[in-house]
C-alpha positions as CSV (number, residue, x, y, z in Angstrom):
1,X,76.8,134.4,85.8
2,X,79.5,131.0,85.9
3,X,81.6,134.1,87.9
4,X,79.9,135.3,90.0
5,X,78.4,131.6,91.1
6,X,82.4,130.6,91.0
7,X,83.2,133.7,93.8
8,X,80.3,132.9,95.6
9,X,81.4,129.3,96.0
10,X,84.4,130.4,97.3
11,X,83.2,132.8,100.0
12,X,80.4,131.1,101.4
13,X,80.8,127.6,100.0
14,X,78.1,125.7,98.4
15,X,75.7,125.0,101.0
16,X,75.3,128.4,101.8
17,X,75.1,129.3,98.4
18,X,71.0,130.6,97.4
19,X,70.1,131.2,93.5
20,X,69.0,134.5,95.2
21,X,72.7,135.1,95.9
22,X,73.4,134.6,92.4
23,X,71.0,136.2,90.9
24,X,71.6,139.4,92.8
25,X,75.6,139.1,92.3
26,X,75.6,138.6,88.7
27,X,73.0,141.3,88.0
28,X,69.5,138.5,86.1
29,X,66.6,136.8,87.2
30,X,65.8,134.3,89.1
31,X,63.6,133.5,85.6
32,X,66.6,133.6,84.1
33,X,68.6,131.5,85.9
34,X,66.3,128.7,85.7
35,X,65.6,129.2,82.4
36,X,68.9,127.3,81.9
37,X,70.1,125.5,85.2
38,X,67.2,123.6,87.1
39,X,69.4,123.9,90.3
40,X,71.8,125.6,92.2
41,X,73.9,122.8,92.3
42,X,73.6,122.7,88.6
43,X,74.9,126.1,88.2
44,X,77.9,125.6,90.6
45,X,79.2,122.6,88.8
46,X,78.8,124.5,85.3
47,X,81.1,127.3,87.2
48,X,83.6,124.8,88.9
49,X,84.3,122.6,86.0
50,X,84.7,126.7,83.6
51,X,87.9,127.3,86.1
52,X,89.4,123.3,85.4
53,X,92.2,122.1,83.0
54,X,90.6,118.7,83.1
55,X,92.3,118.3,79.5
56,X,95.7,119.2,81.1
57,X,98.2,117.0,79.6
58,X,99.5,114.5,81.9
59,X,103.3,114.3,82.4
60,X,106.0,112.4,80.9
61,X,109.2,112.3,83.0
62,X,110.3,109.5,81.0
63,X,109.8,107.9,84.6
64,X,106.8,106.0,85.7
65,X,106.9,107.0,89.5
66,X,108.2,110.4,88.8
67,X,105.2,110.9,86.5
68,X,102.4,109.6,88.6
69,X,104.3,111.7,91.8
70,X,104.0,114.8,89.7
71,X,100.5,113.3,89.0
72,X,99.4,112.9,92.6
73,X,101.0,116.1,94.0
74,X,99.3,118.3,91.5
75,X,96.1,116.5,93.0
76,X,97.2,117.2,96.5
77,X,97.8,120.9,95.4
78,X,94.3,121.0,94.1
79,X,92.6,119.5,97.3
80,X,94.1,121.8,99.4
81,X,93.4,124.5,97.9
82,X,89.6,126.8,97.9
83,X,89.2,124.5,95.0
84,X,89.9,121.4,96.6
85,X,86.7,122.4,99.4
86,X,84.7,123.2,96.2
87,X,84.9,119.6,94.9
88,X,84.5,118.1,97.9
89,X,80.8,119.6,98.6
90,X,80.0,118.6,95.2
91,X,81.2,115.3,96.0
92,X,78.8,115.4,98.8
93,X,75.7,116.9,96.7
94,X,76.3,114.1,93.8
95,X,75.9,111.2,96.3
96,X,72.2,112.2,96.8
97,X,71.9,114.2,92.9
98,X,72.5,111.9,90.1
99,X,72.6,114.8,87.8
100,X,75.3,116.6,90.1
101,X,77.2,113.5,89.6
102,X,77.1,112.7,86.3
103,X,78.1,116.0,85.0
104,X,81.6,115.7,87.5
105,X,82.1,112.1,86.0
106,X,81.5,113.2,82.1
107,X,83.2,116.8,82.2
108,X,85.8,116.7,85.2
109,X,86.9,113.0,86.0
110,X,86.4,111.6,82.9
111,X,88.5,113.7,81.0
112,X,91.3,113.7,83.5
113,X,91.6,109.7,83.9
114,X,91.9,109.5,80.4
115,X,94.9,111.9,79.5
116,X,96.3,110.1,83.5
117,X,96.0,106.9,81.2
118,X,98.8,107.5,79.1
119,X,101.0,108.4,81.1
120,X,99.9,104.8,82.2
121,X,100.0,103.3,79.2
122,X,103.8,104.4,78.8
123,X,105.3,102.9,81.9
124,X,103.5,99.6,80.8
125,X,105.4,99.7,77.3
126,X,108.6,100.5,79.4
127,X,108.4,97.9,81.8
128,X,107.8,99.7,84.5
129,X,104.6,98.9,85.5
130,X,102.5,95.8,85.6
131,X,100.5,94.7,82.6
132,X,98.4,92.5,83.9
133,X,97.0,95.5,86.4
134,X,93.9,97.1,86.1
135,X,94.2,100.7,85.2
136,X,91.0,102.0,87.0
137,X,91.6,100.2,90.1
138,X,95.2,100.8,90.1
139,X,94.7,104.7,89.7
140,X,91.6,104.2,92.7
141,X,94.4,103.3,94.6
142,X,96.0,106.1,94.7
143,X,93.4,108.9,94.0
144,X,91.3,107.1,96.7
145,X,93.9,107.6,99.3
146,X,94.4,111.7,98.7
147,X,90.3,112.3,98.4
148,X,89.6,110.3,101.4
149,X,92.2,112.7,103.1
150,X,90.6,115.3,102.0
151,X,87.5,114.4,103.8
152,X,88.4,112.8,106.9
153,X,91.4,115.4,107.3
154,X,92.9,112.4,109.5
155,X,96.2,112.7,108.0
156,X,98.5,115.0,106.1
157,X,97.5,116.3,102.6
158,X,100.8,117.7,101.1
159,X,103.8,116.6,98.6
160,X,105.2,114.0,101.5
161,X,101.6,112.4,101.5
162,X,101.8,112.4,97.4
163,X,105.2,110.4,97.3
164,X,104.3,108.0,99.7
165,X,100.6,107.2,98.5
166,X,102.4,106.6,94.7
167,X,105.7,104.7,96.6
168,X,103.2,102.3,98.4
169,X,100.9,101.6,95.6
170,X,103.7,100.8,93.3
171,X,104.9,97.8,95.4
172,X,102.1,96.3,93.9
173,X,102.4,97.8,90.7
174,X,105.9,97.4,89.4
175,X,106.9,94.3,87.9
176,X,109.6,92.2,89.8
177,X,110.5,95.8,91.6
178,X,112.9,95.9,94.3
179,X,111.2,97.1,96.6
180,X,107.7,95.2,95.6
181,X,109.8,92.3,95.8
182,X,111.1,92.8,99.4
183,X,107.7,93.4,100.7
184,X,106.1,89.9,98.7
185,X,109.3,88.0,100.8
186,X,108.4,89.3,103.8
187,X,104.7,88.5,104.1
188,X,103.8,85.5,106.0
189,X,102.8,82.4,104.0
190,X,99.6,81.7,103.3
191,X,97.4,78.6,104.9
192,X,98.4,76.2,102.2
193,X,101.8,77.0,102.2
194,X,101.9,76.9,106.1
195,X,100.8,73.4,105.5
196,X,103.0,72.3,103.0
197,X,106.3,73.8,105.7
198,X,104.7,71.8,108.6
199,X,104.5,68.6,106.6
200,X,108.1,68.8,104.9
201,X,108.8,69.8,109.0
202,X,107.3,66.4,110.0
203,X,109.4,64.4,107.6
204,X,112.7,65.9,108.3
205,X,112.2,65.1,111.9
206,X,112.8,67.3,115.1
207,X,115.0,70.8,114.3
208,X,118.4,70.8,115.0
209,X,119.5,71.0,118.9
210,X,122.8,71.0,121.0
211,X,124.7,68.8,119.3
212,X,124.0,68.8,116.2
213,X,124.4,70.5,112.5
214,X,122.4,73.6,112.3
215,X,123.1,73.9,108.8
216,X,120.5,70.9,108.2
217,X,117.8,71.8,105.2
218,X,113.9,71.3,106.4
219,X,114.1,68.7,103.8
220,X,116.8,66.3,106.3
221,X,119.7,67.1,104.0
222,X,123.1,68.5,105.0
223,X,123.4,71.8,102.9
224,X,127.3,72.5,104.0
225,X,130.3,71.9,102.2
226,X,131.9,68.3,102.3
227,X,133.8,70.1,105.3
228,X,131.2,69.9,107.3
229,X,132.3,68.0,110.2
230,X,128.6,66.1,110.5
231,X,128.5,65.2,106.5
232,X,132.0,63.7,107.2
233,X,130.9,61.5,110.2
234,X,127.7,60.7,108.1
235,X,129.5,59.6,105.4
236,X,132.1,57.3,107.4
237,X,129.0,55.4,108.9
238,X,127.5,54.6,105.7
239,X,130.7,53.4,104.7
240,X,131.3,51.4,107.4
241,X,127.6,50.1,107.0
242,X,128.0,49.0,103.8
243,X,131.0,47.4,104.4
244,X,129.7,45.4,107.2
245,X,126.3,44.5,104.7
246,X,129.0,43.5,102.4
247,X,130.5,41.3,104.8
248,X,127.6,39.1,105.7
249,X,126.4,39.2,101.9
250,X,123.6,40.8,101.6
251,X,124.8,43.2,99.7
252,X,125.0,46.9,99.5
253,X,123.1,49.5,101.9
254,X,120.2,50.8,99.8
């Protein structure tokens, strides 16, 4: 009977599919049938999940983003696939049948996320990725991206899509990464830190123009070497100002 609903599935999909279909093609009653399933849609995710490896070990590459790239592709591969259109009109039923999508989150997902979570758990020990991450929303991220391909179709679904959903999430999921690091420097500061550059701005006075030292700090200070030809002429005026406070006694320039 799961056969015969999972061949039907895949020739006329599931909204086409009638218990009358599967009763005919696997030879029982209609009686029969919901003797044991309530629904079609019961039957069809009972045959779906029958053809799954949802226990299907994850990887381990000994390589955080190699493992969740061979994690992601194999996903890809799946959602492309007659399979892949399968889900996705469960997907669809489950949103408006409970049941429907329970039994995907207990039999199919479940399973899966928690043999993706070691793999998870061993970049973590090794450092390379981020402790203080959440593992459910940091797998969302990427799973998100790949299913919400699959049913908008407004971009490619293949390996190249994979890598780069797994090499985006992880600039925001490996610690201190190079290339997470490069893309925290080059995001524009936030308000308060906008606020903070425009007073230390204010104090140091106007930016450099013609004339003078572009090697000035935004804190007013010379940052070149003694060299620099306006530290030098700097320096000689203080000199010559505190020799001429000297002179009339009051003392040193503060």
């Amino acid at each position: 009977m799961l056969d015969a609903t999972s061949q039907l599935l895949r020739e006329v999909g599931l909204p086409a599919m009638t218990t009358d279909d599967i009763a005919g093609r696997s030879g029982v009653s209609k009686a029969t049938l919901y003797k044991w399933w309530p629904t079609k849609y019961a039957i069809a995710v009972e045959a779906f999940m029958s053809e799954m490896t949802a226990d299907a070990p994850a990887p381990d590459t000994g390589s955080a983003r190699e493992d969740l790239r061979a994690l992601i592709r194999g996903l890809v591969e799946f959602y492309r696939g007659p399979s892949g259109r399968i889900y996705a009109q469960l997907i669809g039923e489950g949103q408006s049948d409970p049941q429907v999508r329970q039994e995907l989150r207990e039999h199919l997902i479940g399973p899966r996320r928690a043999s993706i979570r070691a793999s998870w758990d061993r970049g973590v020990q090794r450092g390379e990725l981020r402790a203080d991450v959440d593992f459910t929303t940091a797998l969302d991220l990427m799973v998100g991206a790949a299913i919400f391909r699959l049913f908008i179709g407004h971009a490619p679904l293949d390996e190249h899509a994979a890598d780069a959903i797994v090499d985006a999430a992880l600039r925001g999921l490996a610690p201190d990464s190079s290339v997470g690091s490069a893309h925290r420097s080059a995001r524009p500061p936030s308000g308060s830190a906008r606020a903070r550059q425009r007073a230390v701005r204010r104090q140091a006075g106007p930016r450099p123009g013609p004339g003078r030292c572009a090697a000035v700090s935004v804190l007013g200070q010379c940052t070149a070497l003694p060299q620099c030809p306006r530290a030098s002429r700097r320096a000689e005026w203080r000199a010559a100002r505190r020799a001429s406070l000297n002179r009339k006694g009051k003392g040193p320039a503060p």
